[in-house]
N, C-alpha and C positions, 0 to 999 in steps of 0.2 A: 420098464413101462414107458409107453411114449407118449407124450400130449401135446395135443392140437393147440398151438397159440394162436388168438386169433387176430389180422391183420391189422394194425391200428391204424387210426385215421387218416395221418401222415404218409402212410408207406406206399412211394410212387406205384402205379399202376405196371405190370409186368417185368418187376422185378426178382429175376430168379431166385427160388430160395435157395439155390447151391451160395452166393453171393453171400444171403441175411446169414445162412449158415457155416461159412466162411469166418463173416463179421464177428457175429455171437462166439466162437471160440476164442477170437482172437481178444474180447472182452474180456471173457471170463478169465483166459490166459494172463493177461496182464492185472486183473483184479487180482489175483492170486497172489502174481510176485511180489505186488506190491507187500506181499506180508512175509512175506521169505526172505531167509538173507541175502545180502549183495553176491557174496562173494561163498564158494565151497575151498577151503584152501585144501590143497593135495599135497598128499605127500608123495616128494621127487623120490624115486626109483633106485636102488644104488648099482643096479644093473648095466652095460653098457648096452647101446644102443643098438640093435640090429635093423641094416638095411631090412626093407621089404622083400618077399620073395617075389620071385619072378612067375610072370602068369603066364599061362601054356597058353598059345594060342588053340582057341576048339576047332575039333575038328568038324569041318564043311563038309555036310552031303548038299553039295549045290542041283537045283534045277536051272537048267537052262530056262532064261527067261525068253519069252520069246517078243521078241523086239522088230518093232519096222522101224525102216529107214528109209525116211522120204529124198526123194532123187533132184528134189526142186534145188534153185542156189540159193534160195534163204529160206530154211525151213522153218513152218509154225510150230514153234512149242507148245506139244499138248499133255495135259497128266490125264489120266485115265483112273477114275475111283468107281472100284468095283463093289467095295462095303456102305451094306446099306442098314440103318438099325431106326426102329421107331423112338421117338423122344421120348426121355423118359420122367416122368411124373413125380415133384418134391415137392415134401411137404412147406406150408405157408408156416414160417418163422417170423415174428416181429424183430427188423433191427433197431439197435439202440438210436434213441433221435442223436446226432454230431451236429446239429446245425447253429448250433448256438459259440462254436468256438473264436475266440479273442485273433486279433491282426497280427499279435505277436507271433506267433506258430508260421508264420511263412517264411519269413527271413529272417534278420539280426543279423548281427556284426559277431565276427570272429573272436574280438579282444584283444586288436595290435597284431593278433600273430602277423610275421614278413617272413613263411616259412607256410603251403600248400600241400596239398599233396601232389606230388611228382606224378602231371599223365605220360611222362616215358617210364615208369613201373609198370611189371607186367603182374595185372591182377585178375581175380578168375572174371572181371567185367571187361578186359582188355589190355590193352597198351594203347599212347598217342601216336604208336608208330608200325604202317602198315605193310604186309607181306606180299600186300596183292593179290590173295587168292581170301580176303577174309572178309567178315562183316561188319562193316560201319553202324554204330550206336550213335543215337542220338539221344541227349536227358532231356523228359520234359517234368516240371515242376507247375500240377493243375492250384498250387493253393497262390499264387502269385500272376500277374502281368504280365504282359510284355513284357513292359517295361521293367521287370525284374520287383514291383512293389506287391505288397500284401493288395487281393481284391477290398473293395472297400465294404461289401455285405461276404464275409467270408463262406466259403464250399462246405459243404455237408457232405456226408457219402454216398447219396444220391447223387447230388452234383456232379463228384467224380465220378460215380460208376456209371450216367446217363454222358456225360461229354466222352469216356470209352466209347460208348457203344455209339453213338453218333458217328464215332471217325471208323469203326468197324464199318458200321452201316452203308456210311458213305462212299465204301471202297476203300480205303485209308489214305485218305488225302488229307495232306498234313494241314493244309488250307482250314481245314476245320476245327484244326488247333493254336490257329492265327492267337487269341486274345490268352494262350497260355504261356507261360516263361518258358523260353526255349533257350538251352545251353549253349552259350559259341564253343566251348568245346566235345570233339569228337574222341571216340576208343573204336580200335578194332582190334577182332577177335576171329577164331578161327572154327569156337567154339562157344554153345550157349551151354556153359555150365556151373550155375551159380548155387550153390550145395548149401544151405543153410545157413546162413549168413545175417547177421543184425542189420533192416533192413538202412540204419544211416551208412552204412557201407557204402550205397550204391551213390549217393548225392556224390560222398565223399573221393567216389573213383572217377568219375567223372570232375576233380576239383570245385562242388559246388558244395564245402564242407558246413558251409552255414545256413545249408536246407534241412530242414527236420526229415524223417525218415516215413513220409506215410501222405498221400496223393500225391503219389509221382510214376512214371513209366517213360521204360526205355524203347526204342525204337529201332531194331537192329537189321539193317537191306544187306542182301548181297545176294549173287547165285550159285545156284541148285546145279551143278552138272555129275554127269560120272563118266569117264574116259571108254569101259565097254559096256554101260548099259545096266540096269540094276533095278529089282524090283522090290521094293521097304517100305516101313510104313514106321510115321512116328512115334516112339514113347515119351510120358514127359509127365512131371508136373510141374504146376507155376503156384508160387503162394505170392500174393492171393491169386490175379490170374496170368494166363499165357496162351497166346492163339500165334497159329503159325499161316501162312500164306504161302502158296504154291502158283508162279502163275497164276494171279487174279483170282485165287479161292482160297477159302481158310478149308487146310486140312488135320486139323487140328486146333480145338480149343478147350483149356483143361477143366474138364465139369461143367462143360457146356453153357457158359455163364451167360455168354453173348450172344446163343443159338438164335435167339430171336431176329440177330442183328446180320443172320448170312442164313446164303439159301445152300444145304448140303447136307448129309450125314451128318449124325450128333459123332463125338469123340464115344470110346466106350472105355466104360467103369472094368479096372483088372483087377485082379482079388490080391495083388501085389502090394507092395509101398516101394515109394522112393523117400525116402528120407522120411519125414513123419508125417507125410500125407498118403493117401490111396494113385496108383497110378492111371495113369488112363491109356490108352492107344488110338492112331488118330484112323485114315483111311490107306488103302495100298495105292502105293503107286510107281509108276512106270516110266525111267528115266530110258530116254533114246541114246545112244553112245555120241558123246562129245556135246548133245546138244542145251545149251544152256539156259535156265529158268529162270525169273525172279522169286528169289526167294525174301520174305519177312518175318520177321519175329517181335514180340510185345509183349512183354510184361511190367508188374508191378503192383503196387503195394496201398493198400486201403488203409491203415490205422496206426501201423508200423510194427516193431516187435523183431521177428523172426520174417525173413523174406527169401526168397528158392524161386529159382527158375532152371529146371534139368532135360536136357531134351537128349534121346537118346534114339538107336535107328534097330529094326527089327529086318532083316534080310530074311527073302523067303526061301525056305530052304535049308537054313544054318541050324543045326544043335549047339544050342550056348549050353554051358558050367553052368551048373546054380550058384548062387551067389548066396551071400552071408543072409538073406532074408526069407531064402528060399524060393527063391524067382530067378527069374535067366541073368546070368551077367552078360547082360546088353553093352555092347561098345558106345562110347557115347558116340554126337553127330559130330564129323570136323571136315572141315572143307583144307585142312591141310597136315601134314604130320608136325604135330606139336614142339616145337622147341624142348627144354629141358626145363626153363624158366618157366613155361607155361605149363609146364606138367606139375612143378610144383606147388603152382598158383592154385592148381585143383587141388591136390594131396593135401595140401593143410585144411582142407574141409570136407573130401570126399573119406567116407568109410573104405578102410580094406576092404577086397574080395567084394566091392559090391557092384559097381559098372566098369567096364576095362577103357581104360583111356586112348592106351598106344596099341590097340588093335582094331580088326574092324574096318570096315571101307573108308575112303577119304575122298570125300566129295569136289572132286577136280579134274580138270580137263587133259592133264598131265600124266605120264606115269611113276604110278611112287614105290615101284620092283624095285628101282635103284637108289632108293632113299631107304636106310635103316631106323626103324622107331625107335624112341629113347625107351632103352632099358627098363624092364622094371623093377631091375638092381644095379648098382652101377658096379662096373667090372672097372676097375682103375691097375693099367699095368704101372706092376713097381720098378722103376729104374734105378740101378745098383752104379752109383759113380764109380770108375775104374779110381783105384789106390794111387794116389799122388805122391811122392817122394815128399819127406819131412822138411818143411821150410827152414831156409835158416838166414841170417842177416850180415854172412860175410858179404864183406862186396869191394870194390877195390875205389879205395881214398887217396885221393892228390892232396899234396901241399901246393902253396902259393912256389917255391923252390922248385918246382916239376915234378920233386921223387912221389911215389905212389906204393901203396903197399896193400897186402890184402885181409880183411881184417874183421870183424863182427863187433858193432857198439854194443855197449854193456851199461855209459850210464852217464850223464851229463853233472862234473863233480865242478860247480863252479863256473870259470871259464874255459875250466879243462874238458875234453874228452876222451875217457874212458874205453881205449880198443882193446881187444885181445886178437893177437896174431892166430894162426893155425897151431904151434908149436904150446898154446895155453898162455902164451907171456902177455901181459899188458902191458901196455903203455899208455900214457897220458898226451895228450897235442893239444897246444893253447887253440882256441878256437875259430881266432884270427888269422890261422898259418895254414885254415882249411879254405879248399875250394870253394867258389859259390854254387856247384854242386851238391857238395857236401854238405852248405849250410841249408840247402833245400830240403833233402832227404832229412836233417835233425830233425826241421820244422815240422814234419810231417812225423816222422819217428818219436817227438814228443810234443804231441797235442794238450791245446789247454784244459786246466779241469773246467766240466760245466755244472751249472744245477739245472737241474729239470723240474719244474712243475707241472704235473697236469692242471689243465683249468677243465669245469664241468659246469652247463649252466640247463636246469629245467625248466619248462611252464607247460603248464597242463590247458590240456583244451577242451572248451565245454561245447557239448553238442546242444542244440536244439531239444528243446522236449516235446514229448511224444502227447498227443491227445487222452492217451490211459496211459494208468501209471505201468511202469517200464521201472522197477528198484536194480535191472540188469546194464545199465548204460557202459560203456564202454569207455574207458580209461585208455585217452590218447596224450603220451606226452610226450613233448618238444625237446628232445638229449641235442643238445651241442657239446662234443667236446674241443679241448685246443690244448695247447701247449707254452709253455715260457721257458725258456731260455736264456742263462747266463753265465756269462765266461767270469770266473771269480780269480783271475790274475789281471795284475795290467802287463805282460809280458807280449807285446805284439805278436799277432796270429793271422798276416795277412792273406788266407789261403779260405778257397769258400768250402762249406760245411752243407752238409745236406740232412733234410731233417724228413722223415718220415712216422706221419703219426696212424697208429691202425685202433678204431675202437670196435669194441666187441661185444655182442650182448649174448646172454645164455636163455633157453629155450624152459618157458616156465612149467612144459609139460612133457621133456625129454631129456636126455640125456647130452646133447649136445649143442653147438653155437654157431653164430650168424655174424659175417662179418660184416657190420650196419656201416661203416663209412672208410675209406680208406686216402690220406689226407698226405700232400709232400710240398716241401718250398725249400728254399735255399736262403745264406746270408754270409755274408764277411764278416768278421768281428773287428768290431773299428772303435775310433774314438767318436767317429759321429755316432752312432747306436749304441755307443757306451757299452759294446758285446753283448747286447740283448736286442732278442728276437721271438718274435710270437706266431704261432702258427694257430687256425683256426678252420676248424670243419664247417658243413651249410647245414649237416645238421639233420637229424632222419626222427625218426616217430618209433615211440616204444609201446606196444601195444599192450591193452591188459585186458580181455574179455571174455566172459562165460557163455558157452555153446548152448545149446539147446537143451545137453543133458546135466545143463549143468556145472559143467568139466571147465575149470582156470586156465586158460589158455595165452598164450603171446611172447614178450621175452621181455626179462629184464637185463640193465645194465652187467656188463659183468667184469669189464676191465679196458685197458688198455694195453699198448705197445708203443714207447716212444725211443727208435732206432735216429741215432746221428753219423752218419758216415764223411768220411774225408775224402780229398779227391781223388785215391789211389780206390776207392769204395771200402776201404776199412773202418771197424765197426770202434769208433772213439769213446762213445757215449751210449747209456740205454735207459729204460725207465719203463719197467717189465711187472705188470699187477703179475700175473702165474708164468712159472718157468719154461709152463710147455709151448709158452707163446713164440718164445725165441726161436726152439725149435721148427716151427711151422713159419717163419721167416721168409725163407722163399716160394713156398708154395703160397700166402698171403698175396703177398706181391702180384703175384699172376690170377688168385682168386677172384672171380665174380663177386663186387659187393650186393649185398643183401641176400646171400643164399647162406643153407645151414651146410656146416663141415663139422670133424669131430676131432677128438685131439691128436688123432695121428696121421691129421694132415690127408684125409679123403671126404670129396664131398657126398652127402646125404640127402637122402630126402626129407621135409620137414613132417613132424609128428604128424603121423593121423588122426584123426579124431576117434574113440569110441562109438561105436553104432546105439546110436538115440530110439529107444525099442518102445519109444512115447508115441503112438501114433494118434493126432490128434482127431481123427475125425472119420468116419466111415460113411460114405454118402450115398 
């Protein structure tokens, strides 16, 4: 049964109720948790992990699109929207009054942390570092200043949702967002695919970790091309919103929030979902071969909670695979074939089987016949070392006298040393009547003993809080680990040492692990260092948070590897949490830090999430 609330006094004049009804979920959403537990713990799997399978590319019944090309030497970019649909009619919802909120909620201090988030990490809101064919983000944060302080009469959700629609209005001239805190730092991306995600995620990829999660939007420019011409239209949702700009029009806004705010076709409602909202579809349009648009994108987040922005492209003509919701599996939009790094970035929050990543057009000027997509398994050739002949330790010893003999050490008895000839016989040689050769290779043939300590240090970091209660906050904490080092002879050992430390966390909703830091130094053992030496990581972020459905997510600690090698690279010392660490020794060495591998030494992709069948709202 539905009922009519009626608009209270407060509620600005033509505010769309898609927005209040946006709002009011997102209320009641976080009223809720507040009474539920923090945490669902799961229990780990004793199955081993299976890559994903690989997706078929669908098969294309293409039409030829039929495309002009204009003959001028600087052609005008035009898009051509052919879909036209009447505005559609929502009911009047009263939103909750927010105008009363405290100075605190804007900023605040970190607490000491000298440890950010890293913007050369690639996360599904970008990297600090650009490919040149991608889109530049910019953070804007409406509950602060310029000058980065809390406003002094703090924003309401009017507020932010009416300084939106102002910069829509305006054409999106950032000029109009002059008196809002603008990030100095920049991410690009190749892809807007932000899959369900807590929204202090986004402050926090952008480095601005000591913004609360809730009025703020991203700002994402770059251009629109396609090499022969192509004719799509976009799919997408944004929580809360997301409008897309084509050449100086928004073709695309999700749930028409800011229809008021541009002259054009409304977006249309699909009987679909992306993630646990309803989808929409924006207009068709018509790329000319090579020629390039400005393209824009916006979104962001009113209260905080849960935040999504998915934009995905519809080619006309193409039979998609239904996907796990039973809707098309849509290729998302990319302006270039995605790295591996960036494939993963999606994977840990996109559902299997729901939109294809590494397929699908790639919106660029180039062609990408001769670029191959990453895998949607990874195929790792295994390479078999050819058989080595068995080591052995004869080798040929001079005396100070000249004679020399050939011979294999067995053991240092005193001042003596211990050779055994070919024929089985030993003998003994004062150690003084050996070459300085000879006394080289001892040195190194016996190494001092050391002790090894791991050292570990945590601190947990507290986010901002959210205007409603949120009992789901996300547990971010600061792992350093390092090492200690001691030589526990005083038998001089003037030869340098090489110390390599690898730590490792394991994956709290798979079967497999990530190699979070990977750390090396060297040292002589001397009387000045008293043959101790410390080694020390910078140190990464162990995450611990609950998805949408619920579902415990991130990775904990789970070990170390502490390898000390000499200068021949043999292996003197170790300090090994599990044995199969050893094993995967070289493959580490060469691994990617911060990606998931598994214990026999082949990299993975990171867990998927469970498809969240919660859809919050039907509009």
């Amino acid at each position: 049964m539905r009922r009519r609330l009626k608009r209270g006094s407060k509620v600005s004049k033509g505010m769309p109720s898609a927005v209040v009804l946006s709002i009011v979920i997102h209320a009641a959403l976080f009223l809720l948790a507040g009474m539920l537990v923090v945490f669902t713990v799961v229990k780990e799997k004793e199955v081993e992990f299976e890559a994903p399978k690989a997706v078929e590319r669908p098969k294309m019944k293409l039409k030829k699109p039929k495309v002009k090309v204009k003959k001028t030497s600087k052609p005008k970019p035009t898009t051509r929207i052919v879909t036209k649909m009447n505005r559609a009619s929502m009911p009047d919802i009263q939103l909750p009054e927010m105008s009363g909120m405290g100075d605190g909620l804007g900023g605040g201090v970190v607490g000491g942390f000298d440890m950010m988030p890293d913007l050369e990490e690639v996360s599904i809101f970008g990297s600090g570092m650009s490919v040149g064919n991608d889109f530049e983000g910019t953070f804007y944060d409406f509950k602060r200043n310029r000058q980065g302080k809390p406003h002094t009469v703090a924003l309401g959700v009017y507020d932010f949702y009416n300084a939106v629609k102002k910069f829509v209005k305006s054409g999106w001239k950032t000029s109009t967002l002059g008196r809002f805190y603008k990030s100095p730092n920049t991410l690009y991306t190749p892809a807007i695919m932000v899959c369900e995600v807590k929204s202090i995620l986004g402050p926090w990829a952008f480095n601005e970790p000591d913004t609360a999660g809730y009025f703020y939007m991203l700002h994402y420019k770059g251009q629109l091309v396609h090499q022969d011409g192509i004719r799509f239209r976009f799919w997408g949702m944004g929580d809360n919103f997301m409008l897309v700009r084509v050449n100086g029009k928004v073709v695309f806004d999700y749930n028409n929030q800011f229809s008021q705010a541009w002259d054009g076709p409304d977006s249309k409602h699909s009987s679909y979902h992306m993630a646990y909202w309803p989808a929409f579809y924006g207009q068709w349009i018509d790329l000319e071969p090579g020629v390039p648009l400005e393209m824009e994108v916006i979104f962001g987040e009113y209260t905080g909670g849960l935040t999504a922005a998915m934009l995905c492209i519809e080619e006309e003509g193409v039979d998609y695979p239904t996907n796990i919701e039973n809707g098309p599996m849509l290729p998302i939009f990319k302006t270039a074939e995605l790295s591996r790094d960036q494939v993963d970035a999606i994977y840990e929050y996109l559902n299997e089987n729901h939109y294809s990543v590494t397929n699908g057009p790639v919106f660029s000027d180039y062609s990408t016949a001769a670029k191959s997509p990453v895998p949607e398994e990874d195929e790792t050739d295994l390479i078999v070392p050819e058989e080595l002949p068995p080591e052995t330790n004869v080798r040929q010893w001079t005396l100070n006298s000249g004679k020399s003999m050939e011979a294999e050490f067995i053991v240092l008895m005193g001042d003596k040393v211990v050779l055994k000839k070919s024929s089985g016989r030993q003998v003994k040689i004062p150690f003084n009547e050996l070459s300085e050769e000879d006394h080289d290779y001892l040195m190194l043939a016996i190494p001092p003993p050391l002790k090894i300590a791991f050292l570990k240090d945590q601190e947990r970091f507290k986010f901002q809080n959210l205007p409603l209660v949120d009992s789901n906050v996300p547990v971010f904490t600061k792992f350093t680990g390092g090492v200690k080092i001691q030589k526990s002879n005083r038998k001089p050992y003037p030869k340098s040492l090489k110390v390599e430390l690898f730590t490792i966390a394991a994956e709290r909703d798979g079967n497999n692990y990530i190699l979070m830091e990977r750390t090396e130094g060297s040292f002589t053992p001397s009387e000045e260092n008293e043959g101790t030496f410390e080694l020390h990581g910078n140190g990464f972020w162990l995450r611990d948070y609950v998805n949408g459905r619920r579902d415990r997510r991130g990775e904990k600690f789970q070990g170390h590897m502490v390898v000390v090698t000499d200068e021949r690279g043999e292996i003197i010392a170790q300090s090994i949490s599990n044995d199969w660490m050893l094993d995967n020794l070289d493959f580490l060495r060469e691994f990617p830090v911060g990606r998931h591998f598994s214990k026999a030494g082949e990299r993975v992709y990171p867990p998927r999430p469970e498809l969240n069948r919660t859809h919050w709202g039907a509009f």
